[in-house]
C-alpha positions in Angstrom: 5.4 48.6 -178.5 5.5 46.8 -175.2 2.3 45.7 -173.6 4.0 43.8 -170.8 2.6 40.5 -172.2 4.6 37.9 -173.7 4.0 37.5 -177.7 0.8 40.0 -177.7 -0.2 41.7 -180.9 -1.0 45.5 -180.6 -3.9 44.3 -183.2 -6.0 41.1 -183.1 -6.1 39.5 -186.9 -9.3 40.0 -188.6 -10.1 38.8 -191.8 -13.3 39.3 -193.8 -15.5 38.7 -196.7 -18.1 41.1 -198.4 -19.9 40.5 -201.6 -22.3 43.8 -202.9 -24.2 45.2 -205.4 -24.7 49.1 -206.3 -27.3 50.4 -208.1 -27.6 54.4 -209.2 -31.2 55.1 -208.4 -31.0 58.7 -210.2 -28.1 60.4 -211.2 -27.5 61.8 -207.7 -28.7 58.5 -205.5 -27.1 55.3 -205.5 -28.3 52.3 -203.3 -25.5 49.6 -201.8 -26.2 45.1 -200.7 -23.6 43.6 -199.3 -23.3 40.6 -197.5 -20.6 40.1 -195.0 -18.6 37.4 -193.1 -15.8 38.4 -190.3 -13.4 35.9 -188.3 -11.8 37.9 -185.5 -8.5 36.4 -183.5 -9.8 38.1 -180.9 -13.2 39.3 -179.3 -12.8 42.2 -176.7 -14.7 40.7 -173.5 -16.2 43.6 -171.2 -16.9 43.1 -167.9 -18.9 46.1 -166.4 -18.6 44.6 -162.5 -14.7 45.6 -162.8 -15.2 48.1 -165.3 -12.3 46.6 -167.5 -12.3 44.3 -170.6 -9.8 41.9 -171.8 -9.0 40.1 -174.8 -11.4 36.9 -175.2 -12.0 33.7 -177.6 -11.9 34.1 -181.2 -15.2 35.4 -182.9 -17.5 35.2 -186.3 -19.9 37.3 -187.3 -21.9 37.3 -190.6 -25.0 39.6 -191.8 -25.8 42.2 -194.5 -25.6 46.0 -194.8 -27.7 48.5 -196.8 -26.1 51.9 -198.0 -28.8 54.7 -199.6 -25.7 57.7 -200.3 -27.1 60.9 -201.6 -25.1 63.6 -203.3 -27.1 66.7 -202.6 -24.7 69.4 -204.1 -20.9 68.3 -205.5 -19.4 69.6 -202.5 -22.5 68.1 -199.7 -23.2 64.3 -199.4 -25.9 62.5 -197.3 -24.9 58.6 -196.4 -27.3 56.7 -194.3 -26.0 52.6 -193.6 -28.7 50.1 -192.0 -26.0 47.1 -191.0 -27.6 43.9 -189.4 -25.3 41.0 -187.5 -27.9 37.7 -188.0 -25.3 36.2 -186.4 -22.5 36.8 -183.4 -20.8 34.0 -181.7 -17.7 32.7 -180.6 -15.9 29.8 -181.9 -13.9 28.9 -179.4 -13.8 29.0 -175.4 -10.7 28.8 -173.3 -12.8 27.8 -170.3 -15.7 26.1 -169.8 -18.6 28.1 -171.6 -21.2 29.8 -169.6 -24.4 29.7 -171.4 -25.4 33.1 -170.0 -25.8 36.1 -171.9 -24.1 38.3 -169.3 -20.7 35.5 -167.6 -21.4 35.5 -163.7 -17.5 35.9 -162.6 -18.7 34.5 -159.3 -19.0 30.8 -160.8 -15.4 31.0 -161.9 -13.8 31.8 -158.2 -13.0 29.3 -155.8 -15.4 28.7 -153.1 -12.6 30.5 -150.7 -12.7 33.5 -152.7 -16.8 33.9 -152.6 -16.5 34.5 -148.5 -17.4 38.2 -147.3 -14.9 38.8 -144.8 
């Protein structure tokens, strides 16, 4: 597929780690740990003043998830995840950072492009 963009990947590359334990409660409830890590080539960068995103930096993300699954008839299952991100951040910057939590796109024009006309 064509995106119009020179060597672009439909996909970003994400790789992962997760390490878990399961324990059956009872015969019909079972109870999931798992501890994750994620490296992602590419974090999807959103910019709600233009309404569009855009592919950003590189990303990692780490945390742990909790699973309770319940099988309430063979046929009828109830799952229920709890998944907490301690930590979000991006590894690298192609410009200079902006230690914002929201990026002001009006420190990255020029000063001619600020003018109201």
């Amino acid at each position: 597929m064509d995106l119009g963009l020179p060597n672009t990947p439909l996909l970003a590359r994400q790789d992962g780690e997760e390490l878990g334990v399961r324990a059956e409660i009872q015969r019909n409830i079972a109870l999931t740990f798992a501890l994750f890590n994620l490296w992602q080539q590419s974090e999807t960068i959103i910019d709600p003043d233009v309404g569009m995103d855009s592919a950003g930096p590189p990303s990692r993300r780490y945390g742990y998830e909790i699973n309770l699954t319940y099988q309430i008839q063979r046929w009828l299952e109830l799952y229920v995840s709890y998944s907490v991100i301690t930590r979000a951040s991006l590894t690298r910057w192609t410009t200079a950072p902006d230690t914002s939590a929201i990026s002001s796109p009006m420190r990255r024009l020029r000063p001619a492009q600020r003018r109201c006309t």
